[in-house]
N, C-alpha and C positions, 0 to 999 in steps of 0.2 A: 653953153653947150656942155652936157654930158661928158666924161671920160670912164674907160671902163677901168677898172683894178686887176691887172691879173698877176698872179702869183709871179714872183720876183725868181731870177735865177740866184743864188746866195753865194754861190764856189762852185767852183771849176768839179763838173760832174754828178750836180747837182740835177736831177731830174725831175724828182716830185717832194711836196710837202707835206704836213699834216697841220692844218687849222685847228687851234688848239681852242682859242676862244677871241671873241670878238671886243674891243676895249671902244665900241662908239656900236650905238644902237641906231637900227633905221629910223630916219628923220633928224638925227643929229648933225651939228655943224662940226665939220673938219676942217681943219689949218694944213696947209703942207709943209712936213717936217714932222705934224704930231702922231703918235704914235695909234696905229689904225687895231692890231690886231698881234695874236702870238699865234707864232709860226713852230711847228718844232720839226727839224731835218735830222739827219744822219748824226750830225756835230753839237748843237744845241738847241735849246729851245729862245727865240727870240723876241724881242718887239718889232712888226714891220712897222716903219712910217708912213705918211698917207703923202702919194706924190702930185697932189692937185688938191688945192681948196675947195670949198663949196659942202653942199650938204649931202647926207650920205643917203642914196635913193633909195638902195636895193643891196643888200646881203645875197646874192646869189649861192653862194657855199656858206653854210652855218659853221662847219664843222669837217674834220677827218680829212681821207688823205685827197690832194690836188696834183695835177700833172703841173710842172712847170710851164706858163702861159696862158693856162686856161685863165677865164675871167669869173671872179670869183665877188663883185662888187661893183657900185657902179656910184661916182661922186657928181653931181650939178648943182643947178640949180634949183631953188625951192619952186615946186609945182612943177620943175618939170618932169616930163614920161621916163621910164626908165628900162630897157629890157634888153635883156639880155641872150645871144644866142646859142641855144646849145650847145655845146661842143660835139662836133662830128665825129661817127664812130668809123674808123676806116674800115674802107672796102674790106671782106675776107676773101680770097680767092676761092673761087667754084670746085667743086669736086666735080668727075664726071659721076654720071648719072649710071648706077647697075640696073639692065633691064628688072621690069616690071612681068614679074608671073602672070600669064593670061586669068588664072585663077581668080588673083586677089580682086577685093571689091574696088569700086571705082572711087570712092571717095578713103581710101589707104592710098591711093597715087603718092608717092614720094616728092617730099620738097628736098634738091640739094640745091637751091640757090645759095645757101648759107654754110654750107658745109666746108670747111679747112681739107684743101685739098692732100695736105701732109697728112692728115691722123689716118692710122694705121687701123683703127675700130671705129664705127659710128655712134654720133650720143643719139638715141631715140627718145621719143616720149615717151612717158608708160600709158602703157595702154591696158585695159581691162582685162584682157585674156593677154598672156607673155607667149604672144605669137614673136616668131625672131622676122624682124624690120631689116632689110639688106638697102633702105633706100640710101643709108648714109653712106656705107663703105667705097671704097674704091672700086673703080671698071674693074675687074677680074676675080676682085676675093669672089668666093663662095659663099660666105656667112660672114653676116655681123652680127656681135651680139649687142641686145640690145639693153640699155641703162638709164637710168632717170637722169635727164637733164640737171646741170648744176648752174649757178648764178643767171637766173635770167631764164635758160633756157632756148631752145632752136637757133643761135646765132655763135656768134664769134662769144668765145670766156671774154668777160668783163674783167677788167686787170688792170693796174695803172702802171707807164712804162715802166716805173723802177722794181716791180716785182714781176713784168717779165722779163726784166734783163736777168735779174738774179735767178730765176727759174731757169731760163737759159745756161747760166754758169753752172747751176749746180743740178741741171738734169732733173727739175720738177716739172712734174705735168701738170698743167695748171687745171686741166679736166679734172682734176683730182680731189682738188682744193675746194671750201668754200670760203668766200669771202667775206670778212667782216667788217670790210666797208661799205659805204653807202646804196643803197641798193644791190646788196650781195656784193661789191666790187673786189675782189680782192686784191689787195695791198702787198707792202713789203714784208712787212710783220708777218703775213700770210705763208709768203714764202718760209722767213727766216724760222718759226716754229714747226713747220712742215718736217724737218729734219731731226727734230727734238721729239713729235708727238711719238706714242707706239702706231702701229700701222693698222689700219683699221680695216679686214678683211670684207670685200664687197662682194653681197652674193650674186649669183650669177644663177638665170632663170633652169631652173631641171635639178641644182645643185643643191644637196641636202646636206651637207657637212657644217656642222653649228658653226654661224660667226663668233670669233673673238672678237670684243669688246674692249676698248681702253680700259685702263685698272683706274676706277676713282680713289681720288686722292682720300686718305684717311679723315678722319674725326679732327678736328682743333688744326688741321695742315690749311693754311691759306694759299690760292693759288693767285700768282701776281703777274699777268702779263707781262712781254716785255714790253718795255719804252723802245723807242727806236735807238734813243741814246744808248741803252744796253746792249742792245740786240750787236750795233754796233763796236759796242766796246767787247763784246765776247768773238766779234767777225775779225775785229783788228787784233786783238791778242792770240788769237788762235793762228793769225798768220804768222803774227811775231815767234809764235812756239817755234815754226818752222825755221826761221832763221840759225845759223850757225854762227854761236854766239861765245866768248869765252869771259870770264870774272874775275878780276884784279880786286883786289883789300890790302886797307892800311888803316894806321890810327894817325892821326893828327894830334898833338898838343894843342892845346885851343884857351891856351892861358895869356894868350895877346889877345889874340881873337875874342876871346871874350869883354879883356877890357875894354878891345876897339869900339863893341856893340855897344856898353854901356857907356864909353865917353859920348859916342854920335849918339845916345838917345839925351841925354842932357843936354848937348848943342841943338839940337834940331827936335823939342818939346812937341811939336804940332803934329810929329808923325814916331811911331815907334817902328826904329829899326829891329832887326830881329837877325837871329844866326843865318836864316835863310837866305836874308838880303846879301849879306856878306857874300854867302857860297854863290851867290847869283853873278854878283861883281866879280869875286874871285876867277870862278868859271868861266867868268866872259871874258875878262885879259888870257889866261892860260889859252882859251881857245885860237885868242888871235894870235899867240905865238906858237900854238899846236893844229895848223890849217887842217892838219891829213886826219884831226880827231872830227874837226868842223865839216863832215858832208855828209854824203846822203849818195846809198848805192842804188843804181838802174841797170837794167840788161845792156843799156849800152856806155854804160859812163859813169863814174865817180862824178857826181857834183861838190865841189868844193866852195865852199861861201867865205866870205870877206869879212861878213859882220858875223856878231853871235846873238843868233836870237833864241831865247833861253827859256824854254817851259819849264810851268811851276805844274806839278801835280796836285790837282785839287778833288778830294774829297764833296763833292756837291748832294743836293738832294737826290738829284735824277739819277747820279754814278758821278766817276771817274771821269774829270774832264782835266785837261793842261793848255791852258791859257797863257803866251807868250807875253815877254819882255821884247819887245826889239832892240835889235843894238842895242843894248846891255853893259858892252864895253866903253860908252861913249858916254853914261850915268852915273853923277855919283853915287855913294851911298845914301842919302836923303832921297837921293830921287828914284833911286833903286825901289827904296822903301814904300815910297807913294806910287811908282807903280804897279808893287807886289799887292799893296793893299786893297788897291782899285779893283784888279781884276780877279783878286780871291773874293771880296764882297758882290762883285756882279756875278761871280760864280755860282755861289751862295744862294744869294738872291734869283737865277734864273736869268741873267739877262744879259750874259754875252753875246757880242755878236759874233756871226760865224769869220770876220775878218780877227778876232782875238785870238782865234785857234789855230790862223793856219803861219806858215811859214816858219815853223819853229825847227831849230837844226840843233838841239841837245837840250834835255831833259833834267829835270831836279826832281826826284822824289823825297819826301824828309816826313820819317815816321818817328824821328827824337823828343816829341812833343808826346806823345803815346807810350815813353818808356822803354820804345823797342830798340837793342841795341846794337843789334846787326841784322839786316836782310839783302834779297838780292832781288833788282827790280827789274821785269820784262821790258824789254825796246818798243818803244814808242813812232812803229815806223809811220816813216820811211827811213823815219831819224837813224843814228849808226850807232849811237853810243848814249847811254842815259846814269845818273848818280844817284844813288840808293844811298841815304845818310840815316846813320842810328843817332839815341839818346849820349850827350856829353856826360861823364861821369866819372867822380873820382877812381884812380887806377894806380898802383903801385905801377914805378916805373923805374930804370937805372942811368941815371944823369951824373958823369964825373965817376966814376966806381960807385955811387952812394944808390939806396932806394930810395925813394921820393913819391908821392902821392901828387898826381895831375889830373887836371880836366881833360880825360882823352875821349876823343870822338872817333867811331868807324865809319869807314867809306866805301863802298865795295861799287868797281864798275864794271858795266856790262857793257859789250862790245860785239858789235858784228864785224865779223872774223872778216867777211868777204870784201868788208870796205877798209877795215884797220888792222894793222897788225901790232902783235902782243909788244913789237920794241914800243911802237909809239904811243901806245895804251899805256902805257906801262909810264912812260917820259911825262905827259898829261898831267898821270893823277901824281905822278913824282911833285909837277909843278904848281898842282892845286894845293899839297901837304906841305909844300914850301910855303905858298903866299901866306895856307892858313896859321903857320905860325910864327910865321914872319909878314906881315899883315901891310909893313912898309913898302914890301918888295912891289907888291901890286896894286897901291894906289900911290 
């Protein structure tokens, strides 16, 4: 017996996908557990797995974006039928219907079956002569003016939920938009560039005032759509700007610290520890003796967490992704190190899953590898508090009355004001510049 495939929910708020590409062609055989297709959401791009064996009938979605649920595939048995049913477009609420001028011809009679009772203007067809069309507007207007139908045309805008919601949030009309997904549909990406594009003046029938046209991009300028991963990562930073945030700096000696890395990469050959690893382990004991650094602010409550689950910021193809450690204070350093390694090479490589990403309650950024030797890193909410790490390098310093030249490292943290305050921020990174150059204290 057949089973249909439909698109996976992957995290909490998760509404639609995008079908990136297909890893089993129709008429092939599938395993369940093996890996069916790439998925790319809000957070990354994935492998789905295939949740039923048997052979794959029907590819119902090639490509581009899906609502979460719909059925997108369909796995059985060889020879058997396979089909699949459309997905249903929901009812649109009627508008009432504005009388019809004795005048007009009989076959201009007005359809509003389909017409959204909320729009404030009606969409017309175009018609031959730009006679003004009042079948769409509401009982009472006077005029509607009339404009070329967008995606599809005489029905409900084609739109997939997660770009109406965000249309919704941010006050886009989606009559506005066209869509670049499948069959006109438009998507999220739709919405989130809509804010970005210049505004593109529509004329309006009698009006003779020259439309403004978008400025093309110049000669040798590439234009690169966003990813949703971007799109994202510029939606989440831009909220983060908002937060009220303050920035603690220190320098660390990191002349144990260093030896500690290079004794644990001799003991432990099969895996290379790194400075990272350390500040990861470091971070995560400090955490659990600094509870009020380890939460995460809401409108109605401080969450304060137990364990420390420690994102890494990673550098990826796509962008900017931070893929967690869990419980981090429960690992050594070997195993710190192998599971730093793990989830920066599936980073790399494209193929976190959306559970890598989530649950993380404090941040590592590390640009030391790059040269750079002090910056300051944006919050990674909901998170409260995130560490920005420069380049180690030698520094004249004063040990005993004498100068002395050390391997010093900068740390600068950023803190959301409204979950932490400057004493315990301040105590934190006190304790992380303790372990790191006292490196006994904390393991």
């Amino acid at each position: 017996m057949s089973s249909e495939v439909k698109l996976p929910r992957l995290g909490q708020g998760m509404e639609a996908g995008t079908i990136v590409k297909w890893l089993k062609s129709e008429g092939d055989r599938v395993e369940k557990g093996e890996p069916l297709y790439e998925l790319d959401t809000d957070k990354a791009t994935q492998e789905v797995e295939a949740e039923a064996s048997g052979v794959l009938l029907k590819i119902a979605v090639e490509s581009g974006e899906v609502p979460v649920g719909q059925t997108i595939a369909v796995i059985g048995e060889e020879g058997e039928q396979a089909s699949v049913e459309e997905p249903k477009a929901e009812p649109a609420p009627q508008a009432e219907a504005a009388p019809v001028p004795e005048s007009e011809p009989a076959e201009a009679e007005p359809d509003t079956s389909r017409a959204r009772h909320s729009d404030k203007t009606a969409t017309a067809r175009p018609q031959e002569k730009a006679e003004p069309d009042t079948s769409g507007a509401r009982h009472g207007d006077e005029t509607a003016t009339a404009r070329p139908q967008e995606n599809g045309g005489g029905g409900r805008v084609k739109a997939s939920p997660l770009a109406r919601r965000l249309a919704r949030e941010r006050g886009v009309e989606l009559e506005t938009l066209s869509g670049t997904g499948p069959d006109g549909r438009i998507v999220a990406d739709d919405v989130e560039q809509a804010q970005t594009r210049p505004t593109e003046t529509r004329p309006v029938p009698g009006d003779v005032t020259e439309v403004q046209q978008p400025v093309h991009s110049a000669e040798g300028v590439e234009s690169v759509p966003l990813t949703k991963i971007r799109a994202t990562i510029a939606r989440r930073l831009t909220a983060a700007w908002e937060i009220p945030v303050f920035q603690l700096t220190v320098s660390a000696d990191m002349t144990l610290a260093n030896e500690l890395v290079e004794r644990a990469r001799e003991l432990n050959p099969g895996v290379r520890v790194t400075v990272t690893d350390l500040l990861t382990k470091i971070c995560a004991m400090a955490l659990s003796r600094h509870r009020n650094v380890n939460v995460q602010f809401t409108d109605e409550a401080l969450l304060k967490f137990a364990t420390a689950n420690v994102g890494i910021a990673v550098a990826a193809t796509a962008g900017l992704v931070v893929p967690v450690i869990r419980e981090a204070e429960r690992l050594s350093l070997a195993e710190t190190a192998q599971a730093r390694a793990d989830i920066v090479e599936r980073a790399r490589d494209g193929k976190l899953q959306q559970a890598d990403l989530e649950h993380g309650t404090f941040t590592i950024s590390n640009l030391g590898m790059f040269g750079v030797e002090q910056f300051t890193a944006i919050l990674n909410p909901p998170q409260a508090a995130i560490l920005a790490v420069g380049a180690t390098e030698p520094r004249p310093v004063v040990r005993d009355g004498e100068i002395v030249v050390r391997p010093m490292m900068t740390m600068t943290l950023t803190v959301d004001h409204r979950a932490i305050d400057g004493a315990d921020g301040a105590d934190f990174l006190r304790t992380v510049k303790s372990f790191l150059e006292e490196p006994a204290l904390a393991l």
